[in-house]
C-alpha positions as CSV (number, residue, x, y, z in Angstrom):
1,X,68.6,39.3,47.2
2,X,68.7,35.7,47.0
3,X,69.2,33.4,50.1
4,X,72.8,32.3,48.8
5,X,73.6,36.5,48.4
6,X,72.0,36.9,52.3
7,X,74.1,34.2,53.6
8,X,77.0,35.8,51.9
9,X,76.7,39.1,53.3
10,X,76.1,37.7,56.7
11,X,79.7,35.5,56.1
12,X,81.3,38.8,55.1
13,X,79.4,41.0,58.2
14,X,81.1,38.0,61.1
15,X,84.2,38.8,59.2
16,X,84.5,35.4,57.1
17,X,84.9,34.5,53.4
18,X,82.0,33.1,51.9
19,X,83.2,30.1,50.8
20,X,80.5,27.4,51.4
21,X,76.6,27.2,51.6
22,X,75.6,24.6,54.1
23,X,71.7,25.0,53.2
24,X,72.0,23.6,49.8
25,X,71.4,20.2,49.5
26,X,74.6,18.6,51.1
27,X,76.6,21.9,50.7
28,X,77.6,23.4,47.8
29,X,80.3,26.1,46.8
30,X,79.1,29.5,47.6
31,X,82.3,31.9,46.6
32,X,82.0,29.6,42.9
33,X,78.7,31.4,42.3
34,X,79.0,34.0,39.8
35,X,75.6,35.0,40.3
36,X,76.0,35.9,44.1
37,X,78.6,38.9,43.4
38,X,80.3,38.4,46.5
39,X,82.7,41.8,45.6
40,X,80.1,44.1,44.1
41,X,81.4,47.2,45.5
42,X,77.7,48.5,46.3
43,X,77.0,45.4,48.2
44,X,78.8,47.2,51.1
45,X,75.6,49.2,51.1
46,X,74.2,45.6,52.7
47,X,76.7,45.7,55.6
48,X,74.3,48.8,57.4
49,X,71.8,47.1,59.4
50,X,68.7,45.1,57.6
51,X,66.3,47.2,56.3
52,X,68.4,50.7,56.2
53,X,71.1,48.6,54.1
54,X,68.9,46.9,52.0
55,X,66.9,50.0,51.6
56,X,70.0,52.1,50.7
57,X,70.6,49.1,48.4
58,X,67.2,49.5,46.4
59,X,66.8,53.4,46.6
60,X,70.9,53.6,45.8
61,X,70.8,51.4,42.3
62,X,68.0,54.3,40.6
63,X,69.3,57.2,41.9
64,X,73.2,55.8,40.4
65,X,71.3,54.9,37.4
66,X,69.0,58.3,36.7
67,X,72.3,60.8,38.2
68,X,75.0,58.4,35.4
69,X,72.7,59.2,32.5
70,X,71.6,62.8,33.4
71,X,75.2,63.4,33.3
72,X,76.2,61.3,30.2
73,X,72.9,63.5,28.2
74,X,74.6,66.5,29.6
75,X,78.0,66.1,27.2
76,X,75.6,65.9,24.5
77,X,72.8,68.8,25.6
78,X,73.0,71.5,27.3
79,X,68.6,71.2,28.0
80,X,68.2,70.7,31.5
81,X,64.8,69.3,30.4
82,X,65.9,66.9,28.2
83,X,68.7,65.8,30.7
84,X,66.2,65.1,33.5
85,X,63.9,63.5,30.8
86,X,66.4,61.2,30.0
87,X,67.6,60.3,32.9
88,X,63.8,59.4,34.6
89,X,62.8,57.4,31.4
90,X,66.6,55.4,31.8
91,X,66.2,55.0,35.2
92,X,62.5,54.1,35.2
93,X,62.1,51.8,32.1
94,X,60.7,49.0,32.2
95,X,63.9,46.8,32.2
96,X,64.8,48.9,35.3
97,X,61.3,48.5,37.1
98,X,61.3,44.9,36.3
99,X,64.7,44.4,38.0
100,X,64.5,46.8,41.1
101,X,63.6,44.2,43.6
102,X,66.7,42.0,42.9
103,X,68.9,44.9,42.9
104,X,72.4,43.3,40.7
105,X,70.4,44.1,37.3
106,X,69.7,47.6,38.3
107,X,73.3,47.8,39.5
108,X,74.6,46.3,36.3
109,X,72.9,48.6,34.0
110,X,73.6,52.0,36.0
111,X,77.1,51.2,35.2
112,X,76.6,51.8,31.4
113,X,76.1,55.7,31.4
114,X,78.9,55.8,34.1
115,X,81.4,53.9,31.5
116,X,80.1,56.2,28.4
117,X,80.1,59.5,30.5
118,X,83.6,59.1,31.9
119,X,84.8,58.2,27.9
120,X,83.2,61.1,27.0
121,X,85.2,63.3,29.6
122,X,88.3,61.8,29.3
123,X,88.5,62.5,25.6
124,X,87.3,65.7,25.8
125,X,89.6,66.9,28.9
126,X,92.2,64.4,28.8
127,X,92.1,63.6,32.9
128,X,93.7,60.3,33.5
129,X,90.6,60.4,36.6
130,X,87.9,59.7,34.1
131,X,89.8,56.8,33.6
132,X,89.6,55.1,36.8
133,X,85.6,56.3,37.0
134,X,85.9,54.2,33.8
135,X,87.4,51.3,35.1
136,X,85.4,51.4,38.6
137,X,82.4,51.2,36.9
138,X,83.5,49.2,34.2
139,X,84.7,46.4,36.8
140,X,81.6,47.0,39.2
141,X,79.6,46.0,36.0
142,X,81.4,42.7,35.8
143,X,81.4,41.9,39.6
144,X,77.4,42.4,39.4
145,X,77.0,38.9,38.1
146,X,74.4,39.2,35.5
147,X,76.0,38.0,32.0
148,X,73.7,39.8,30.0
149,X,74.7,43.0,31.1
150,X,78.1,41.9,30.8
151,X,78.3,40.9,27.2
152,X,75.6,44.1,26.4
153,X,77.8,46.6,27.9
154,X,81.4,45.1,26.6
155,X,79.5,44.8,22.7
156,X,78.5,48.4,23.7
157,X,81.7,49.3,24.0
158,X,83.2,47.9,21.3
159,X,80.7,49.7,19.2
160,X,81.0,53.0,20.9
161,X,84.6,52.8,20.1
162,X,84.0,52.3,16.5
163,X,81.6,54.4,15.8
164,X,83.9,57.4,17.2
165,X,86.3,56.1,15.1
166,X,84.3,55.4,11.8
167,X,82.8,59.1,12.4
168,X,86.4,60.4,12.6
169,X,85.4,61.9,16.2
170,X,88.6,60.5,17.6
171,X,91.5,58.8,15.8
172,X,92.6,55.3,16.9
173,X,95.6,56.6,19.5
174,X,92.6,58.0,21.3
175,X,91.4,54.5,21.7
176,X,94.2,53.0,23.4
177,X,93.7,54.4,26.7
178,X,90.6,53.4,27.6
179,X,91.6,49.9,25.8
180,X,94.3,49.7,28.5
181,X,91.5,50.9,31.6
182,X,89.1,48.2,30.2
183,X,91.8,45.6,30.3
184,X,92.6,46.8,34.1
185,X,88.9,46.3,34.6
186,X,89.0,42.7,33.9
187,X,91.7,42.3,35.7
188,X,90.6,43.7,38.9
189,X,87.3,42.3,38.4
């Protein structure tokens, strides 16, 4: 974490918003900073004490990532092999080893197997619950601050969608739903 992301966990542990960082040259706006994700759900991982949050924080982002796409492989294999394959190379790469220390991009890209897993489900048992996962994971995505990731996973989407479509896997009523749950996302987020 950055200094500006410490000092806004330490506003939010005394119970204050985060709305100013005095250790920047005169002051500048803290809550402004997209880059800080002052409501990343998983940031609450920060609150524990130091080194047991921050810990949780690091060990919590692979374990989210390697679980998401071990479960997303399994609505297309029934291999347990390939499944944990999968999921150690996803959660391992090297866009995932290069980012571990700073925790968001981690973050940020577990989120992508979450989104496609719960899409998955919800088409194939119709559970409005997949839904939300969708949306949770879909807004913790854009409260994680990293643009990239953002405009990766939305493009993602958006191809996802019409690939399924194109393929004739779903028809385009099946699209609406999830339209309406990404919609919510950006709206919560």
């Amino acid at each position: 974490k950055t200094i500006s992301e410490n000092l806004s966990i330490d506003y939010i542990r005394n119970l204050q918003w985060p709305f100013w960082n005095p250790y920047s040259f005169s002051g500048t706006p803290l809550l402004g900073s997209f880059q800080v994700s002052h409501f990343f759900p998983f940031n609450l991982l920060l609150l524990f004490p130091n080194n047991l949050g921050w810990g949780l924080f690091i060990f919590g982002q692979t374990l989210v990532a390697a679980l998401g796409m071990f479960l997303f492989l399994g609505v297309y294999t029934k291999s347990s092999l390939a499944k944990t394959a999968g999921a150690i190379v996803f959660a391992l790469s090297g866009f995932m080893s290069t980012w571990v220390e700073f925790g968001n991009g981690v973050w940020a890209s577990a989120c992508l197997p979450w989104i496609l897993y719960s899409l998955e489900k919800f088409w194939q048992e119709k559970k409005i619950g997949y839904l939300l996962l969708f949306s949770f994971f879909f807004a913790s995505l854009y409260l994680a601050g990293l643009a990239q990731m953002i405009i990766f996973a939305s493009a993602l989407f958006i191809t996802f969608l019409t690939y399924k479509i194109l393929t004739k896997q779903i028809n385009f009523q099946q699209i609406i739903l999830p339209v309406v749950y990404w919609i919510l996302s950006l709206g919560v987020s």
